[in-house]
N, C-alpha and C positions, 0 to 999 in steps of 0.2 A: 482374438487371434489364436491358431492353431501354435500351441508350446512348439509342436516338430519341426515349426516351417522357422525357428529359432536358430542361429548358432550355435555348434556342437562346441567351440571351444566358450562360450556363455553359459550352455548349460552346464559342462563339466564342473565350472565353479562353482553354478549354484551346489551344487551338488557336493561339493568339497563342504560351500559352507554351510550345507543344511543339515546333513546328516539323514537322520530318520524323517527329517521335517520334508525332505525334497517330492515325497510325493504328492504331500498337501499341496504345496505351492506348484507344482505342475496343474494341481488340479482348478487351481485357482483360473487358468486362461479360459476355465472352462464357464464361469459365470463372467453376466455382465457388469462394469466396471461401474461401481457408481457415482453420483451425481451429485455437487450440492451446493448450498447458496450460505453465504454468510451476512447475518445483520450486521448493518449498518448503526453502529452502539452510538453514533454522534446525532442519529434521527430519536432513536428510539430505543426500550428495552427489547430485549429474547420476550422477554413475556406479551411485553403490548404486541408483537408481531405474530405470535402465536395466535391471542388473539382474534386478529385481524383476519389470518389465514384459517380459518376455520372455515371461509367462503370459498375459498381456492381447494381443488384437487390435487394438492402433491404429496398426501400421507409424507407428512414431515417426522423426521426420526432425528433425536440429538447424535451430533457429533460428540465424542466423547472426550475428545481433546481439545475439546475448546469450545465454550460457555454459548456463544452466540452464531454457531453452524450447526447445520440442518441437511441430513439426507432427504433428498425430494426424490419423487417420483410421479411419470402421467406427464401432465403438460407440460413443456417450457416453461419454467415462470420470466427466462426473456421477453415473452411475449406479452406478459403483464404491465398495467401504468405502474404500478408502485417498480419495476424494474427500470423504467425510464425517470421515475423522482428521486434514486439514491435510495433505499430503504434495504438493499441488499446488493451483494456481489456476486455471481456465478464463479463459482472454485469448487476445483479438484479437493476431495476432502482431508486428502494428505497434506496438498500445499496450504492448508490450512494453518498447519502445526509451528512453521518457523516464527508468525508473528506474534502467533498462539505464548510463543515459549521465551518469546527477549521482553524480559523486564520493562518496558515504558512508564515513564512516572510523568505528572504534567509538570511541564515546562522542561522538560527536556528538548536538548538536540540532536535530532536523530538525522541520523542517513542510509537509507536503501540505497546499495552502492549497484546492484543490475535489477532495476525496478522491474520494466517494461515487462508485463503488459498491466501493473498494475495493483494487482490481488493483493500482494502482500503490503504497499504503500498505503492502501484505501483502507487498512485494517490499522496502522501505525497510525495513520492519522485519527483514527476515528478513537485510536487512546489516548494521545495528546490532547483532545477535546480541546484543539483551540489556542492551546496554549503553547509555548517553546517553538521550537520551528522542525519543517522534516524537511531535506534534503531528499528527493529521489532523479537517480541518475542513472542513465543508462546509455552506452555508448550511442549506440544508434538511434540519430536522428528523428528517422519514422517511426520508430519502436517508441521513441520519447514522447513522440503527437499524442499517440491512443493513450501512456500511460498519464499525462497530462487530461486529456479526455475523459477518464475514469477519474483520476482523483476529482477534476472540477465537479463531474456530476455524482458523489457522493457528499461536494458542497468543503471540500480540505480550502481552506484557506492562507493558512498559514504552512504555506507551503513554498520551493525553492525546484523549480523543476530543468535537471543541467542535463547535457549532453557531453560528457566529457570525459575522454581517457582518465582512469584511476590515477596512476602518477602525477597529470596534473592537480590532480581537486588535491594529493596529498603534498605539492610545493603549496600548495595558497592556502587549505585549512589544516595545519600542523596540529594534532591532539587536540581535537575540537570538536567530539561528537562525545557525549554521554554515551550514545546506543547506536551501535551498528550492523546492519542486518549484511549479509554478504550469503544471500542465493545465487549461488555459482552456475553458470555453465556450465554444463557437465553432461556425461556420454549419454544417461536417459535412461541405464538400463531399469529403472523402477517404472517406468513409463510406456515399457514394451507392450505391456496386452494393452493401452487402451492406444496408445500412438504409434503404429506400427511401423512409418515414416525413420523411426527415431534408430528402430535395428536395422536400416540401410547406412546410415548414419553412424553408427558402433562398427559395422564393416569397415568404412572407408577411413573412418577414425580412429574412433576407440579412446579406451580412458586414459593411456600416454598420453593424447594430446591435448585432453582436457586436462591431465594433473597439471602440466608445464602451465598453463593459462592460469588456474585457479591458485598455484603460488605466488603469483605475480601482483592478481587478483588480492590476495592477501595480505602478501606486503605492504599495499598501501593503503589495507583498509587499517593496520594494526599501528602505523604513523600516523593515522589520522585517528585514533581512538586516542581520547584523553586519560589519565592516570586516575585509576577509579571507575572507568568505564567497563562495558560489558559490549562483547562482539558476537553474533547468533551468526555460527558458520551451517551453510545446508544445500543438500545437495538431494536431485532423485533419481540417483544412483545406488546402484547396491558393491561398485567397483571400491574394494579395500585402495587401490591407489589413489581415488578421487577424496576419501572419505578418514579412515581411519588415518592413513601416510599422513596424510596432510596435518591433522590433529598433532602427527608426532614431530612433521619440519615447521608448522609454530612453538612448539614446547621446546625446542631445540635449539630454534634460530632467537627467540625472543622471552629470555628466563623471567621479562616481567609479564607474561603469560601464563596464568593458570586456568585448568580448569574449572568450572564450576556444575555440580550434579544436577544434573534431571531429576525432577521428583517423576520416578514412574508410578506412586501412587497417584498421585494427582491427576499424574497426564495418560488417562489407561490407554493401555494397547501397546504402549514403548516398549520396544526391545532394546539390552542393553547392547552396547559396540561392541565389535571384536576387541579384545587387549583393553577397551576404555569401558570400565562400567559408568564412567561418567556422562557420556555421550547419549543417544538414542538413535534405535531404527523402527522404523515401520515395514512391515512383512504385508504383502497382498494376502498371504494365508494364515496371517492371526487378526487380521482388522479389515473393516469394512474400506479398501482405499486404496492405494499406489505404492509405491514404493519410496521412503522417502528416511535421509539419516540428517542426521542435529546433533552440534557442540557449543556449546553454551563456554562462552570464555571471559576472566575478568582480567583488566591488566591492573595489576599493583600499585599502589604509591610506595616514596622511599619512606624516611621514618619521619619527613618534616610535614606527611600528606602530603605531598606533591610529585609529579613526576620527572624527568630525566635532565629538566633545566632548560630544552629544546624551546624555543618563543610559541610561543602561544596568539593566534590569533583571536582577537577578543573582538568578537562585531556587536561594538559599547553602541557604534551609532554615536557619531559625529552633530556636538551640542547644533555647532552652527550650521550643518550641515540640516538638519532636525530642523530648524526654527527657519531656514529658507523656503523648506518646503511647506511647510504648516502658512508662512503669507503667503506663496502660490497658489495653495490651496484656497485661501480664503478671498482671494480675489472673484474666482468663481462661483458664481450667485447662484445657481442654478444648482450646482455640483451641494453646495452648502444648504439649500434650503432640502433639497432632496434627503440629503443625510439627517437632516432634523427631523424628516419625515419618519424617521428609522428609529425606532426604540433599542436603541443602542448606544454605549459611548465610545465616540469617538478622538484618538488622539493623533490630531491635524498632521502632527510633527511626521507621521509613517506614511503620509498619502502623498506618495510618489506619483507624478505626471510626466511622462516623456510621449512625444508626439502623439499628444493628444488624448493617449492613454491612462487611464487613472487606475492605478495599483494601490493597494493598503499592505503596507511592507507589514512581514511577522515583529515583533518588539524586537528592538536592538539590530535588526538586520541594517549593515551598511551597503550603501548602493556605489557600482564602479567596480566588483571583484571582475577580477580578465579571465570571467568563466563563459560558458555560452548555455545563456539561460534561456528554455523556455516560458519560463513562468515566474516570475519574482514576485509573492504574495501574492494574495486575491484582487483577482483582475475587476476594478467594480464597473468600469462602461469608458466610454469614449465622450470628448468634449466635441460639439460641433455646434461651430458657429455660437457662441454662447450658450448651447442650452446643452447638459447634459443626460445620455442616454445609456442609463444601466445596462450590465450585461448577465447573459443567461448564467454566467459562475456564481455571480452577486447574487442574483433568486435562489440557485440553491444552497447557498451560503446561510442566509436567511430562515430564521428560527419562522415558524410561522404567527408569532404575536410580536414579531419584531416590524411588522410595516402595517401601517395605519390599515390602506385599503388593498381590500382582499376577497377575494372572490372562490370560492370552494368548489369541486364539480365531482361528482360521485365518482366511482370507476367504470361504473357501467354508460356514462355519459359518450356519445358517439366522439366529440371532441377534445378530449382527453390526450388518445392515441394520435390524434391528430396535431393541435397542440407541440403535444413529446415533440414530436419530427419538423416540427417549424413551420407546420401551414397556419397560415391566416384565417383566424376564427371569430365569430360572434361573440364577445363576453356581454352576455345580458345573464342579468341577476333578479328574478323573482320580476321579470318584465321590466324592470330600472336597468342602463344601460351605465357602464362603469365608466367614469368619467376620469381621466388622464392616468398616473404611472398607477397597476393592479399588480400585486401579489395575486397571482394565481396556486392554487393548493389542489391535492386531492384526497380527498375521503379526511379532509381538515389536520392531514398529516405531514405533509410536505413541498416545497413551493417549487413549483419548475419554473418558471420564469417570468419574468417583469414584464408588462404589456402596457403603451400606455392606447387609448380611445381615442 
């Protein structure tokens, strides 16, 4: 994008806040924006996928804020099978940095409170490995499909996918999240030279009306963070009302709110905030990336470790609730021998079935919250007629030495891409034809889907 064809009263800020810096960052509209893909850490290492791409053309360059992103260049690697088996995510290398920088430990509960379309949830989950639960939500419905979509085919399981106004999720889960990610809405201005769309948008808007939403936004992510918790506030905007205000009406409104420092050694390329050395930005003219700022926040406990006395919901999961479902479950012969088929253990008590659908709830998740869920744990297939029949989340779910049989196909294999997309293929193996439910894999790294012969 041409800087000139910019808003004068946009630029005049930058220019306030750049000083000397403002004709670098002019200059910046003048390259192109680049591009980049993040490992998938729940398939595999940074290194095994290096590796791998040694066959592939995309002169891969590390991201320097975060261990397992990669500048690409040359082809799409959309267009790649390992892009259809979960092995990586296509991200802006900026929006890389928020998931980059919130603390996740395993067995945490986290919640992306405006996930859609995905990037940052499919990264929380893949540091969870499995373990605790993630909550991702985002108002809008359709926006919820595709972010549903991406987590399943990076294979997240233990997952909780809502569609629900903030205010509600924070009447039903009161200080109930370890780790809270809250990428806000916001006017876009870091997003100008590659989304041009976004400065028609700053016109008709602007960051008044995103500040009002992102307070609100706030509020109930900071009642739903438990005492002791951590809240990663982010925005890709460079608007001080979006960004730094906002840092100052939590620290104001909410005294068990503190910040916590960014290490800019670690995390190179941060710049510090206006007023907050605690905080960080990303400059398009000091980093290879977008425009992008981050407030890392922990809320207190009093002096008993505990927080404000507020009820706490505990989703323990319900004994008899647990042991109804676990003989449901084992009524079903088919659903059971299958699973035994699965080099995995299984605890019956979380295998949730409602019409006909078989879910494996996250531990401790109770069933019945008056949310509006897309997705409650991994969807493992559907019952019909007695027999049951896996579904394609289940395959990518699935380690690949987790199911007996298994069938591997190069990348360069015509059926592959085919496969991906859901046509009907041949699985013939070394001229032996694969007899009932097949893990399918590729290049022996990853399983797209369950087929049976």
């Amino acid at each position: 994008m041409d800087y000139r064809e910019l808003p004068e009263e946009f630029l005049e800020k930058m220019k306030q806040f750049l000083g000397e810096e403002y004709p670098e960052y002019l200059a910046s509209y003048e390259e192109e924006p680049r591009s980049g893909l993040r490992v998938n850490t729940g398939r595999l290492t940074p290194e095994q996928f290096l590796e791998m791409a040694q066959t592939a053309d995309w002169n891969l360059k590390p991201v320097p804020w975060t261990k397992n992103g990669f500048y690409y260049q040359g082809e799409r690697p959309s267009r790649h099978p390992w892009y259809y088996a979960g092995l990586y995510y296509l991200q802006e290398p900026s929006a890389m940095s928020p998931a980059a920088w919130l603390p996740i430990k395993p067995g945490d509960r986290v919640l992306d409170l405006c996930a859609a379309p995905g990037g940052k949830s499919t990264e929380l989950a893949a540091k969870l490995a499995g373990t605790g639960v993630l909550f991702s939500n985002d108002i809008s419905n359709s926006r919820a499909k595709a972010l549903l979509k991406n987590l399943e085919m990076f294979g997240a399981g233990n997952i909780c996918v809502t569609s629900e106004a903030p205010e509600k999720m924070a009447g039903i889960l009161p200080e109930f999240f370890d780790k809270i990610l809250v990428d806000a809405p916001c006017s876009g201005e870091g997003m100008f030279r590659r989304e041009e769309d976004m400065v028609k948008d700053w016109v008709s808007r602007g960051p008044s009306y995103y500040s009002s939403i992102q307070r609100e936004i706030l509020e109930q992510a900071v009642a739903m963070l438990k005492p002791g918790g951590m809240m990663l506030y982010s925005t890709c905007t460079f608007s001080k009302k979006e960004d730094e205000e906002n840092v100052s009406f939590i620290l104001e409104n909410h005294p068990d709110m503190e910040l916590v420092p960014i290490d800019k050694e670690r995390f190179k390329g941060l710049s510090d905030g206006f007023g907050y050395k605690e905080t960080g930005r990303l400059f398009p003219h000091r980093i290879q990336g977008e425009g992008h700022f981050l407030a890392l926040f922990h809320k207190k406990e009093d002096e008993n470790g505990s927080g404000s006395g507020a009820a706490v919901l505990r989703l323990s999961g319900d004994e008899k609730e647990a042991s109804k479902r676990a003989k449901e479950a084992g009524k079903q012969e088919d659903l059971m021998k299958f699973l035994k088929n699965c080099r995995k253990e299984w605890d019956l008590g979380r295998i949730y079935i409602r019409d006909e659908q078989v879910y494996y709830l996250p531990e401790g998740l109770k069933t019945g919250l008056p949310l509006r869920f897309l997705r409650t744990g991994l969807h493992l297939g559907e019952l019909k007629k007695g027999r049951f029949e896996p579904s394609q989340a289940f395959a990518m779910a699935l380690k690949k030495d987790e199911y007996q049989v298994r069938l591997d196909l190069k990348t360069e294999d015509e059926r592959v891409i085919r496969y991906l997309k859901g046509e009907t293929i041949s699985l013939v193996n070394e001229e032996e034809p694969v007899k009932g439910w097949c893990l399918v894999t590729v290049e022996d790294r990853k399983s797209t889907r369950l087929n049976s012969s």
